[in-house]
Backbone as CSV, one residue per row, in Angstrom:
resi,resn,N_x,N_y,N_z,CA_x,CA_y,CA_z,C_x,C_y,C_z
1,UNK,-5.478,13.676,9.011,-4.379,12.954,8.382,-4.490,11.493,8.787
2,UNK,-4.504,10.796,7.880,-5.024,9.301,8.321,-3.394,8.464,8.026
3,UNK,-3.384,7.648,9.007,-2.002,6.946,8.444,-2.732,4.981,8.319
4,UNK,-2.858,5.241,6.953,-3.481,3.283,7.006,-2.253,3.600,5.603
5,UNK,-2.146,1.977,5.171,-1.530,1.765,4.051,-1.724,2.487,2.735
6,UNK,-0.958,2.918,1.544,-1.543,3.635,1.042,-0.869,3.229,-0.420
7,UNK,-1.371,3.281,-1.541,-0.513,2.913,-2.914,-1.045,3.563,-3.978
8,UNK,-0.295,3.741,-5.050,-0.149,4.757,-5.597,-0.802,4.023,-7.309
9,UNK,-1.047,5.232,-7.936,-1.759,4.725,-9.123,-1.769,5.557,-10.267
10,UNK,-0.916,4.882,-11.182,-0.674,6.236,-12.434,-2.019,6.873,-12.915
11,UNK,-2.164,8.224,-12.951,-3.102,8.453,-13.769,-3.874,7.844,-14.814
12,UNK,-3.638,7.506,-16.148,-2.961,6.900,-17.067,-4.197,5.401,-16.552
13,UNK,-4.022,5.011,-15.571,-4.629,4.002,-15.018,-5.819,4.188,-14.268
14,UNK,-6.041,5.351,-13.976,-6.796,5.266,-12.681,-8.329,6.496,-13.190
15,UNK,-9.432,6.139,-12.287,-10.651,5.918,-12.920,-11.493,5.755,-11.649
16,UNK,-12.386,7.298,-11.400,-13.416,7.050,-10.225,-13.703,5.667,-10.110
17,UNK,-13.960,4.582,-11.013,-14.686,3.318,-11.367,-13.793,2.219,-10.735
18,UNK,-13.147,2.552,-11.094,-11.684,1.126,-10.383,-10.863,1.457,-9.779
19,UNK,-10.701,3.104,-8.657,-9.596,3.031,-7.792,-9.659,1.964,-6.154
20,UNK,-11.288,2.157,-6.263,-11.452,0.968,-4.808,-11.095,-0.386,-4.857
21,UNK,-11.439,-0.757,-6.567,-11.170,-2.404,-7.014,-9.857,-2.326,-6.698
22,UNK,-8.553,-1.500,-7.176,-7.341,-2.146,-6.987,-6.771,-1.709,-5.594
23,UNK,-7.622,-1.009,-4.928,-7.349,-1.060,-3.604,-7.342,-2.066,-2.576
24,UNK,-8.401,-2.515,-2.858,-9.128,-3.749,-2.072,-8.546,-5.209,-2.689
25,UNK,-7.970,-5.109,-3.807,-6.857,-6.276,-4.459,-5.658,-6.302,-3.856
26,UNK,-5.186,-4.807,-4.128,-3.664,-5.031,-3.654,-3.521,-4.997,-2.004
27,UNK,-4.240,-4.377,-1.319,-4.520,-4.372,0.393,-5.413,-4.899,0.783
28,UNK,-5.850,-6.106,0.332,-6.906,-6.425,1.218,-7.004,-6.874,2.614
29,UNK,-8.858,-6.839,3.214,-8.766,-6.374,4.689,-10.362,-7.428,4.423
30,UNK,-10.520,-7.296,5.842,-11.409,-8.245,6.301,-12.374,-6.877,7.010
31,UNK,-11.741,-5.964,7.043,-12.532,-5.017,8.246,-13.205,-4.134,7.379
32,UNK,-14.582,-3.246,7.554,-14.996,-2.393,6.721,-14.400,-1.191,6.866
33,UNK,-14.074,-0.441,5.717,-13.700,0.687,5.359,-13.882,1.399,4.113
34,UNK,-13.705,2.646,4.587,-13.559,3.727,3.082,-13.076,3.721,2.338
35,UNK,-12.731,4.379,1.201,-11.288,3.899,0.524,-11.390,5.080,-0.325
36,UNK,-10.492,6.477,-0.125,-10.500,7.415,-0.559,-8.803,7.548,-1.518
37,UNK,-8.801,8.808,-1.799,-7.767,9.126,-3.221,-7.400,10.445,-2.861
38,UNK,-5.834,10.776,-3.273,-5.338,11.994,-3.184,-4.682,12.196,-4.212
39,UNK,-4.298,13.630,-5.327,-3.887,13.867,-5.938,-2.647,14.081,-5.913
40,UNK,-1.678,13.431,-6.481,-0.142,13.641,-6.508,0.240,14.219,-7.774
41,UNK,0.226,15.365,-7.972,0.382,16.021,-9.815,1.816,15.948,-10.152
42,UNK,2.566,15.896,-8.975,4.344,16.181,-9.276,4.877,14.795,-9.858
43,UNK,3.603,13.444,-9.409,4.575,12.440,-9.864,2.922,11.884,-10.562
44,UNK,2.261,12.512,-11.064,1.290,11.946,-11.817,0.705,10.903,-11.924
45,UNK,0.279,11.103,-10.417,-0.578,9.774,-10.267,-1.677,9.883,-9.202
46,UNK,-2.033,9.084,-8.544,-3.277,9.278,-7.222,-2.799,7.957,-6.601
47,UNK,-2.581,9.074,-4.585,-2.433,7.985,-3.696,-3.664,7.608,-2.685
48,UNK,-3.637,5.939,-3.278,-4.929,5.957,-3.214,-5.291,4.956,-1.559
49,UNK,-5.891,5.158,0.184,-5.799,4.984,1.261,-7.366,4.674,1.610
50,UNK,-6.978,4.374,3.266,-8.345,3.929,3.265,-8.267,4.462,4.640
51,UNK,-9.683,4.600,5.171,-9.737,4.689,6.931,-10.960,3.705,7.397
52,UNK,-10.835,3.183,8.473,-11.397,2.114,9.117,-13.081,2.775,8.803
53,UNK,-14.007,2.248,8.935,-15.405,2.986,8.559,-16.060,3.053,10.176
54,UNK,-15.557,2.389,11.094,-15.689,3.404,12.500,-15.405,4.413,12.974
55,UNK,-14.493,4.646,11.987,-13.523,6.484,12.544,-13.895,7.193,11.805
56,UNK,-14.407,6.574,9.986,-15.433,7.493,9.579,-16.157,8.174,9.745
57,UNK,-17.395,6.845,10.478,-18.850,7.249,10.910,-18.638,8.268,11.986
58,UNK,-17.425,7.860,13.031,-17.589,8.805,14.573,-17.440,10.393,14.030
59,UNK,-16.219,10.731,13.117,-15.573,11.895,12.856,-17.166,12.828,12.135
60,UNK,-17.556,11.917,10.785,-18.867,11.997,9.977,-19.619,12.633,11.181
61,UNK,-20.099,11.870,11.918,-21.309,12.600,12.813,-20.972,13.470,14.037
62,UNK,-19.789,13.579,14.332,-19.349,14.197,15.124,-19.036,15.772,14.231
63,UNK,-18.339,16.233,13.670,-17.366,17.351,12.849,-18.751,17.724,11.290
64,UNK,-19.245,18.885,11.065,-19.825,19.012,9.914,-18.861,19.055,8.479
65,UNK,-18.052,19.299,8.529,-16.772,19.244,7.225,-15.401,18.288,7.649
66,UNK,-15.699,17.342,7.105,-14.488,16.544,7.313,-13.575,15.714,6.149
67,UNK,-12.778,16.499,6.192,-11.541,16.077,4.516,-10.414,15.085,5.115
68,UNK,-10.486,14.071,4.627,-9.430,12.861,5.004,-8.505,13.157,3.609
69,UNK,-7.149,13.014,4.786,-5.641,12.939,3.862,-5.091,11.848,4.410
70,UNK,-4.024,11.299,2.975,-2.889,10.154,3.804,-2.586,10.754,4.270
71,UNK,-1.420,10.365,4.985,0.038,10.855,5.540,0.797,10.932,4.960
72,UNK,0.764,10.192,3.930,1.719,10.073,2.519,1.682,11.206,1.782
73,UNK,0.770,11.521,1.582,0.278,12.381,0.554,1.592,13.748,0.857
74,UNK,0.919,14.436,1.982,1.862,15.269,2.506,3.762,15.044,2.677
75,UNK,3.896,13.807,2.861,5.264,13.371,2.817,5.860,13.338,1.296
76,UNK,5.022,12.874,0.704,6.035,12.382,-0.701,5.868,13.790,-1.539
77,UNK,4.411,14.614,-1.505,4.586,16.343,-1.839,5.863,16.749,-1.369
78,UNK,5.971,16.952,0.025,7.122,17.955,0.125,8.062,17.210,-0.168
79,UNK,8.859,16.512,-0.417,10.050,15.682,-0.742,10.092,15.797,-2.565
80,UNK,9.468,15.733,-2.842,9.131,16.023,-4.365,8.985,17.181,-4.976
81,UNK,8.659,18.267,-4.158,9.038,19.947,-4.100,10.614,19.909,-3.383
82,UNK,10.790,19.275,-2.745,12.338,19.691,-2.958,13.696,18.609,-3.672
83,UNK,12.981,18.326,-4.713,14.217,17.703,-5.605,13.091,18.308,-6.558
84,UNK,12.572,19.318,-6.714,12.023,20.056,-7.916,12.782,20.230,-9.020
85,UNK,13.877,20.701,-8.973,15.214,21.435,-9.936,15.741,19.816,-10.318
86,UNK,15.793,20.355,-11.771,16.224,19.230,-13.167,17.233,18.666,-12.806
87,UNK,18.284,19.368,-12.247,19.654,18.410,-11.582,20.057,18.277,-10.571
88,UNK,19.051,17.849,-9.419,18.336,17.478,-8.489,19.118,15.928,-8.768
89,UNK,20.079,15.046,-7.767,20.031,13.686,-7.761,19.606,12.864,-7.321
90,UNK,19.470,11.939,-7.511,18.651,11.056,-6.966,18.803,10.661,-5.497
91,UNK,17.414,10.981,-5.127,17.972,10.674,-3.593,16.404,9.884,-2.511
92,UNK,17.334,9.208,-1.907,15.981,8.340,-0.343,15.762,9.111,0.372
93,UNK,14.965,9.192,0.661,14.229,10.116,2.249,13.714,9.209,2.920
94,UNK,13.606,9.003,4.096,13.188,8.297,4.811,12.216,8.897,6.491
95,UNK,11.093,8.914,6.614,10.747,9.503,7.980,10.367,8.113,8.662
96,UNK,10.844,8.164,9.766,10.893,7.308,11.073,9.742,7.833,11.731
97,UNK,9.095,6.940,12.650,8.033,6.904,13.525,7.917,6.215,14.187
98,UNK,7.345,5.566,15.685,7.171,4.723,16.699,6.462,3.764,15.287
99,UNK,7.158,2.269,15.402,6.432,1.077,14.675,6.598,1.100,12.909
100,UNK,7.402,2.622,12.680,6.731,2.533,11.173,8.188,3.660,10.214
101,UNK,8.104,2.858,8.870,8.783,4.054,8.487,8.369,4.367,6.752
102,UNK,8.437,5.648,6.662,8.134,6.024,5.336,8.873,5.953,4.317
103,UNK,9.286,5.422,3.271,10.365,6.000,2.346,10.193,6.151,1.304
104,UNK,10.381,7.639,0.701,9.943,8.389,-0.763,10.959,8.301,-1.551
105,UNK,11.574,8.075,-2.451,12.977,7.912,-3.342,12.490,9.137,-4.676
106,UNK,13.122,10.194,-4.801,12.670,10.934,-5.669,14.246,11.569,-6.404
107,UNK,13.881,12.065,-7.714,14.937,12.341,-8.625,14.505,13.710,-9.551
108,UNK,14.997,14.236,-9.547,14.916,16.040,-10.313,13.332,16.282,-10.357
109,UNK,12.921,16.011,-9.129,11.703,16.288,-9.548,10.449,14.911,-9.514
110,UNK,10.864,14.114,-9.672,10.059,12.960,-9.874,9.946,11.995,-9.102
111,UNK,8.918,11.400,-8.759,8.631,10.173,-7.868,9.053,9.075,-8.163
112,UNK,10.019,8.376,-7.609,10.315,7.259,-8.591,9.930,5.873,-7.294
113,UNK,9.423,6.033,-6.198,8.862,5.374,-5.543,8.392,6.111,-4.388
114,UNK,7.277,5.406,-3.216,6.909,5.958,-2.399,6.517,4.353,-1.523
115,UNK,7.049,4.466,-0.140,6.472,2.963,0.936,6.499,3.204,1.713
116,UNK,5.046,2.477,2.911,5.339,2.098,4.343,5.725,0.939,4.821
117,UNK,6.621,0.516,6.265,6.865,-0.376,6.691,6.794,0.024,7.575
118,UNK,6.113,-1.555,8.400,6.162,-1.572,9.622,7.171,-2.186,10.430
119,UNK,7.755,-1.747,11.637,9.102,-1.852,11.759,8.945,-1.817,13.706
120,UNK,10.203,-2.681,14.174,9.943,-2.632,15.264,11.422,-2.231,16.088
121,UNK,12.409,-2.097,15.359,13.804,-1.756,15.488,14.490,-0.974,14.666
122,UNK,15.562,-0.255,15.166,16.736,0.704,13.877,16.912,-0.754,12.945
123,UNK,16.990,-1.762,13.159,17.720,-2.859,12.291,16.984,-2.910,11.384
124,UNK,15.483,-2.771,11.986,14.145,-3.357,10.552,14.158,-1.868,9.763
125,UNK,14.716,-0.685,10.208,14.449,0.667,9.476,14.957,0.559,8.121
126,UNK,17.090,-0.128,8.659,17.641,0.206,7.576,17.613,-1.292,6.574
127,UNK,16.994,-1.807,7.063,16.282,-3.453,6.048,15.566,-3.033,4.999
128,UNK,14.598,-2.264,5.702,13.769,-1.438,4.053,14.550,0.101,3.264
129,UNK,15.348,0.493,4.326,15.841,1.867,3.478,16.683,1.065,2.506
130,UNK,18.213,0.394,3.020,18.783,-0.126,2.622,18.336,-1.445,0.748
131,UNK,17.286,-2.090,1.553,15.877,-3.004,0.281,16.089,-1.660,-0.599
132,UNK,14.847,-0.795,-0.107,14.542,0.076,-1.189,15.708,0.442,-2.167
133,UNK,16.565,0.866,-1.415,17.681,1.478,-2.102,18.426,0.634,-3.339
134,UNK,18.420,-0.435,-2.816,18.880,-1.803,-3.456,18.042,-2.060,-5.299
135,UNK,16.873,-1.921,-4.603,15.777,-2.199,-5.829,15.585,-1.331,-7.271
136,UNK,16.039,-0.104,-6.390,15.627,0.863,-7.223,17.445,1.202,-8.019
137,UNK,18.297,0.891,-7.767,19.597,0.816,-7.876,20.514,1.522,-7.478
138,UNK,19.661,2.139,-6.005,20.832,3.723,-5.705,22.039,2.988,-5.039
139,UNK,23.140,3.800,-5.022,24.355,3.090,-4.288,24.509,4.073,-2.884
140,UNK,24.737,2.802,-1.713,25.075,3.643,-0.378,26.148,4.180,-0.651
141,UNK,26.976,3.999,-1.354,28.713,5.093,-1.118,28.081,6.134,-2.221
142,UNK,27.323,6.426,-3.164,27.235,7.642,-3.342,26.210,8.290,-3.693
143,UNK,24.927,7.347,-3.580,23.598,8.488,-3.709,23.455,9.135,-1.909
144,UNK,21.875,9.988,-2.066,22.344,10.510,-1.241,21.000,9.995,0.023
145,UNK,20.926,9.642,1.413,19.976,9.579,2.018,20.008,10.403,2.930
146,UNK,18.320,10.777,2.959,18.337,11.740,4.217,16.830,10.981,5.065
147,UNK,17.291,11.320,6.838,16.151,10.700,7.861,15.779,11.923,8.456
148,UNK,13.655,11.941,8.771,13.583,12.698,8.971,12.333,11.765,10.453
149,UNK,11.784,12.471,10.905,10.556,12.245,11.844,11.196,11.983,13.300
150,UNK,11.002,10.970,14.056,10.832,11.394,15.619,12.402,11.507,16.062
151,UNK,12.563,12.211,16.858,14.286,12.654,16.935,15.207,11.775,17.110
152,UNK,14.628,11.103,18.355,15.440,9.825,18.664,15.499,8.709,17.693
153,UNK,14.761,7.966,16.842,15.001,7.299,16.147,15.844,7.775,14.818
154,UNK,15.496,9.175,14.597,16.069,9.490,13.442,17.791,9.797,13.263
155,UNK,18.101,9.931,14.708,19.475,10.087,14.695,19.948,8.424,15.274
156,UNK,19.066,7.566,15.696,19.812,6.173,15.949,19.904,5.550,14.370
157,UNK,19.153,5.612,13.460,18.676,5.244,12.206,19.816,5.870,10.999
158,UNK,20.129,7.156,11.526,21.144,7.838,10.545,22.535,7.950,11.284
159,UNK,22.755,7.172,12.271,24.410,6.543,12.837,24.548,5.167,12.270
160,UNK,23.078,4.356,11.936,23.307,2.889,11.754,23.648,3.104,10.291
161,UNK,22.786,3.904,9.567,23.005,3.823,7.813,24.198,4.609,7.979
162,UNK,24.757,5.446,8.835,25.969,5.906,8.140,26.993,5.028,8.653
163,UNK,27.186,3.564,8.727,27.866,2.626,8.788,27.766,2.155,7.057
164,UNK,27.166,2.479,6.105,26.758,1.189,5.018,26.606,2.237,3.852
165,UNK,26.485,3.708,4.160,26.091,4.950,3.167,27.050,5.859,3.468
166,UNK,27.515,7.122,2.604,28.565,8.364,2.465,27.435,9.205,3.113
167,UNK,26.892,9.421,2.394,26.028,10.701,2.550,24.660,10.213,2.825
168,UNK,25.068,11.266,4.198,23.725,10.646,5.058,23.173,11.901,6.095
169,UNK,22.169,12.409,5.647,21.989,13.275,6.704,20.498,12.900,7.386
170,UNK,20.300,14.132,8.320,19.096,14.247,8.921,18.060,15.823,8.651
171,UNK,16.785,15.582,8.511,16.412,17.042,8.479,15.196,17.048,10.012
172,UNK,15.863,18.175,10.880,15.147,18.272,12.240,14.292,19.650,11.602
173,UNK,12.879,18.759,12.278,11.732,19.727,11.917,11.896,21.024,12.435
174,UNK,12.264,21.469,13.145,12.674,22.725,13.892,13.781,24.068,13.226
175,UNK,14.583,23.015,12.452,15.229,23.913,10.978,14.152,23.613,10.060
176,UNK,13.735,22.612,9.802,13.116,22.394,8.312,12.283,23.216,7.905
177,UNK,11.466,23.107,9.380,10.050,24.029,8.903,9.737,25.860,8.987
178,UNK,11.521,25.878,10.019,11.703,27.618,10.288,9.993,28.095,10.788
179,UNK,9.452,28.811,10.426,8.398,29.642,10.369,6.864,29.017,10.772
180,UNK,6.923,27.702,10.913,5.961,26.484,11.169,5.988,26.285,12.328
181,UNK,7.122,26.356,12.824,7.551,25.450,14.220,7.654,26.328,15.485
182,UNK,7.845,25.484,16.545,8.035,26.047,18.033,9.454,25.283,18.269
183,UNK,9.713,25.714,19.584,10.745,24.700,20.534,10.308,23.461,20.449
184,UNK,9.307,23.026,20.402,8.658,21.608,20.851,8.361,21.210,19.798
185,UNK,8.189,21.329,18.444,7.744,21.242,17.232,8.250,19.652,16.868
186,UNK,9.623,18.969,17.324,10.673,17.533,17.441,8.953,17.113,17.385
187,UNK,8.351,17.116,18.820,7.474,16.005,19.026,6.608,16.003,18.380
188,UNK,5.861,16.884,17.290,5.079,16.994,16.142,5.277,16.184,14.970
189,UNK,4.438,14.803,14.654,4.636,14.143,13.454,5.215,14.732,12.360
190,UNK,6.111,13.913,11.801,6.907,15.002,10.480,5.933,15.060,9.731
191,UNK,4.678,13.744,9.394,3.479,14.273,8.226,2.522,15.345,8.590
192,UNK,2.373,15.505,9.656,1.579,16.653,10.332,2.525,18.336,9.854
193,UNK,3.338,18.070,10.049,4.206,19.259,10.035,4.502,19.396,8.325
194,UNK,4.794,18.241,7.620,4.574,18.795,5.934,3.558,19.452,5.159
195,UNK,2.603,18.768,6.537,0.901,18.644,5.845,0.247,20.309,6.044
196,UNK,0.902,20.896,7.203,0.814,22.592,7.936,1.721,23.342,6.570
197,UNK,3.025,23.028,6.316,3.628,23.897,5.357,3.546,23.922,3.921
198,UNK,2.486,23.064,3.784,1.933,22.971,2.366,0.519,23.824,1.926
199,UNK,0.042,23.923,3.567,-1.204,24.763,3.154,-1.211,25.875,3.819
């Protein structure tokens, strides 16, 4: 599971031939790397990431079968399997992480955005939940947000938004995943843990 930047690309658009060109446009980097693609069928498109080409080569010659995933990939799947059902509302998800946060915005089913930010406080979390939310036109008093990933941030993150939002919950991997998980399962990346109950 690789976590580098990652962006998304309608079908419709996208083409063995030019998914690296608009990779390397819209993220560009000075450092060498890969630049691989994952299939998103629920919101019809490909998320398209990269991994440094040192962690390539080491993993490459080290491991005989080696399949690189975002982190995304697995995050915005399961969030998108569960606003599956047609009257499903529109709603933010958000997973928290040391430095970083994810946020998928999905509606009966559909992707209607997917982002990372890098973040160094609860303040910078709800700057982009809050942004996102803004952009896309959900309202804090009545769409709905939910925070998910490392425990402690996710409950400092969902006391601060529930100053500014109605409905606001949290999903702890330890209910979420039932049948996945241990006691200790909290300290298990939430993309690691989507990425186990998907396959």
């Amino acid at each position: 599971i690789v976590d580098s930047p990652a962006m998304l690309i309608p079908m419709s658009e996208f083409s063995e031939e030019n998914f690296r060109e608009y990779y390397d446009y819209c993220i560009p980097s000075d450092s060498e790397r890969r630049i691989f693609c994952d299939p998103l069928p629920a919101a019809n498109a490909m998320l398209v990431f990269s991994v440094a080409e040192n962690i390539f080569k080491t993993l490459c010659d080290r491991f005989e079968n080696v399949h690189f995933c975002s982190s995304m990939t697995s995050v915005a799947g399961y969030f998108i399997k569960k606003a599956s059902h047609a009257d499903t509302p529109r709603r933010l998800l958000a997973v928290v992480r040391e430095g970083a946060v994810d946020i998928v915005v999905v509606e009966a089913g559909r992707l209607l955005s997917v982002n990372s930010f890098e973040v160094g406080a609860v303040s910078d979390v709800l700057y982009y939940i809050l942004g996102t939310a803004s952009k896309l036109g959900l309202s804090a008093p009545a769409d709905t947000f939910c925070i998910a990933g490392d425990a402690t941030l996710r409950e400092n993150s969902a006391a601060e938004l529930g100053k500014f939002a109605r409905n606001v919950s949290t999903l702890e991997q330890t209910r979420e995943f039932g049948e996945y998980t241990t006691d200790t399962d909290d300290e298990v990346p939430f993309n690691m843990m989507a990425a186990i109950a998907e396959n």
